[in-house]
N, C-alpha and C positions, 0 to 999 in steps of 0.2 A: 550507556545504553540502558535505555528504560524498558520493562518487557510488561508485555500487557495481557491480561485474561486470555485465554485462547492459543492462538495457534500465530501472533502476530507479534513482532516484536518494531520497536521504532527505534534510531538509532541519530544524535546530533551528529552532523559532520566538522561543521564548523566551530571557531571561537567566537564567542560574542564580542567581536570588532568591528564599529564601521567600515574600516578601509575594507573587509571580505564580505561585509552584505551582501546578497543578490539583487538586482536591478528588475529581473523580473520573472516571472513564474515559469518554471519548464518540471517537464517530467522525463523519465528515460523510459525505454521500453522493457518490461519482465523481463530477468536473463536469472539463470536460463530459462530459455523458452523454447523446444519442451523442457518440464522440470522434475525429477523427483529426489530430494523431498521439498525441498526450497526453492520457491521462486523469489525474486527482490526487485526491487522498485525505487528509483531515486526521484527523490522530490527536493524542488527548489522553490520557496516562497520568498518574495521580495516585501512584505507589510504582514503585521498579525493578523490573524484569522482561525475559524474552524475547519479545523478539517476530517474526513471521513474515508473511511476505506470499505468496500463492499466485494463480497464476490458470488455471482449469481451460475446456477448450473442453465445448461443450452434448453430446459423449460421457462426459462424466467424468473427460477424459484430463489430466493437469497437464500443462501447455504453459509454464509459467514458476514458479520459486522463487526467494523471495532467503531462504535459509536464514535461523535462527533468528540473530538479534545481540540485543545487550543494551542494553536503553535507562533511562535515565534520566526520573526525572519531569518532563516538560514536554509541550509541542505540536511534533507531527510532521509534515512532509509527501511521501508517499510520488507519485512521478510513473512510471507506465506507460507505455509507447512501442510497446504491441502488437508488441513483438516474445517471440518463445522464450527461450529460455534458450541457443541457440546464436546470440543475434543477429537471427535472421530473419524480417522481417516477417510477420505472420501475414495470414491471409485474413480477411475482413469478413465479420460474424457476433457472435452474443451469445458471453457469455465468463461467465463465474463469478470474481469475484474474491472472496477471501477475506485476512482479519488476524485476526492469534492473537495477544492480549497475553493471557500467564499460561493461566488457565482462560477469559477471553472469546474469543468468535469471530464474527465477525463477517463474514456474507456480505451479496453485492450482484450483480445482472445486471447488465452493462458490454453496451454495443454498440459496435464497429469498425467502422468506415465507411471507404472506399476511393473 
């Protein structure tokens, strides 16, 4: 489990084996959903690429980024801790999360509960 600046952590699911590759890109939906303190995210990429995680508040405003990193093919697990990008807990309310592998993007409404 690699954990990264912030409030997000990424986690490989797989071994690096052909026979278990993914064939093609899927995402799961936040669970829990509503969340406090963690919400998580499963990602499956079938080919290398960038990818990005974002989560924006119901102004449109980006409240957290884990910049683009470079992933390999297998299954991902991204975990949210409702906080900023300085750390700080955010207030309870829906939220926009979003993941960018390559050309896909993929949104979802998250709720934070307090």
């Amino acid at each position: 489990s690699a954990g990264f600046w912030g409030s997000v952590s990424r986690m490989f699911l797989d071994v690096d084996d052909e026979a278990v590759l993914p064939k093609e890109y899927s995402i799961s939906n936040a669970y829990p959903n509503p969340f406090n303190p963690v919400t998580n995210i499963d990602i499956t990429v079938p080919e290398s690429g960038l990818m990005q995680f974002a989560i924006y508040d119901i102004l449109g405003r980006q409240v957290f980024e884990h910049k683009q990193t470079f992933a390999n093919p297998g299954h991902y697990r991204f975990a949210w801790s409702g906080k900023n990008n300085h750390g700080s807990s955010l207030s309870s309310g829906v939220y926009l999360l979003t993941v960018q592998f390559e050309e896909n993007i993929y949104k979802q409404k998250i709720t934070l509960l307090k």
